[in-house]
C-alpha positions as CSV (number, residue, x, y, z in Angstrom):
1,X,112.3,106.6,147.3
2,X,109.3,108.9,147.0
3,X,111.3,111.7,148.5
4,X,114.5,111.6,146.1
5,X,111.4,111.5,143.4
6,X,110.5,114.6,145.0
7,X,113.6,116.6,145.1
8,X,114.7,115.6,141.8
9,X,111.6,117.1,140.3
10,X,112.8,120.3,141.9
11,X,116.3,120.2,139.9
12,X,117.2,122.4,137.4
13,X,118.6,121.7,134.1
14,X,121.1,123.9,131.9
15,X,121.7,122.5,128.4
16,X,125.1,123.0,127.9
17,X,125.5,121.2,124.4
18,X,123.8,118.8,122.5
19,X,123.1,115.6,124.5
20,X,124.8,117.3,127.4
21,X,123.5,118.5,130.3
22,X,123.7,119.9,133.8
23,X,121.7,119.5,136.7
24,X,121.7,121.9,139.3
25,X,121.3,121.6,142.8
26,X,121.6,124.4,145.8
27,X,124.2,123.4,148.3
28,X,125.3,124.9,151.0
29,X,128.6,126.7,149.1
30,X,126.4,128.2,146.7
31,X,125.3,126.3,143.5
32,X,126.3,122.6,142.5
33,X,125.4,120.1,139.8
34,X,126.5,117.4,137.5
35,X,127.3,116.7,134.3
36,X,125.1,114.3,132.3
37,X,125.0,112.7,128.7
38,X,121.5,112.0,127.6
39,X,120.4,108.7,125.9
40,X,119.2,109.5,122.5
41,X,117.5,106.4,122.4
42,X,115.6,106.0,125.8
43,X,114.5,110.4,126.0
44,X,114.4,111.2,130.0
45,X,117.5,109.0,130.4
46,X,121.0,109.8,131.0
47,X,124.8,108.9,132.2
48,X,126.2,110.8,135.4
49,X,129.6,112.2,133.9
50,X,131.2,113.9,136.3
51,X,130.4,116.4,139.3
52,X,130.7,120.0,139.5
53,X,131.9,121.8,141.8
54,X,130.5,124.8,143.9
55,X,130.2,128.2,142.2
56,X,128.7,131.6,143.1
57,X,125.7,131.9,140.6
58,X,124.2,128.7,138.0
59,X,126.0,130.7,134.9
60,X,129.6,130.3,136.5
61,X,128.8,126.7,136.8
62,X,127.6,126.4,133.4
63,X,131.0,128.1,132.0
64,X,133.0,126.0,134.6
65,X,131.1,122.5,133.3
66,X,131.1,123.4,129.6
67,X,134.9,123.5,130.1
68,X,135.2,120.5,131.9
69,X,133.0,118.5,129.3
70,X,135.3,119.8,126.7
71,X,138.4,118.4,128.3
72,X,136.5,115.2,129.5
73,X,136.0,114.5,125.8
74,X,139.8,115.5,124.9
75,X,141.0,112.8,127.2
């Protein structure tokens, strides 16, 4: 348990709107993450969304998961 305390310290956020972020993570394709709506109610808290996919560099992510959230929320 300690360890996956650990490594999540290490994570890396990008805000991509409000109450939404994404948390990156270095894989082995190049960077990775998921999506995740905050609590506004309980701060440090959060729902896992969705995943993201792989991408070259953490701003091709971001533009990849900010479309993705938008459809998410279109249905």
């Amino acid at each position: 348990m300690k360890k996956r305390q650990a490594e999540q310290a290490k994570d890396d956020y990008i805000m991509l709107e409000k109450d939404y972020i994404l948390r990156l993570r270095e894989g082995n394709s190049g960077v990775e993450g998921d999506v995740i709506m905050l609590d506004t109610r309980r701060p440090g808290q959060g729902t896992h969304l969705f995943d993201a996919p792989a991408h070259e560099t953490p701003e091709a992510l971001a533009a990849w998961a900010r479309g993705a959230l938008r459809a998410f929320r279109e249905g």
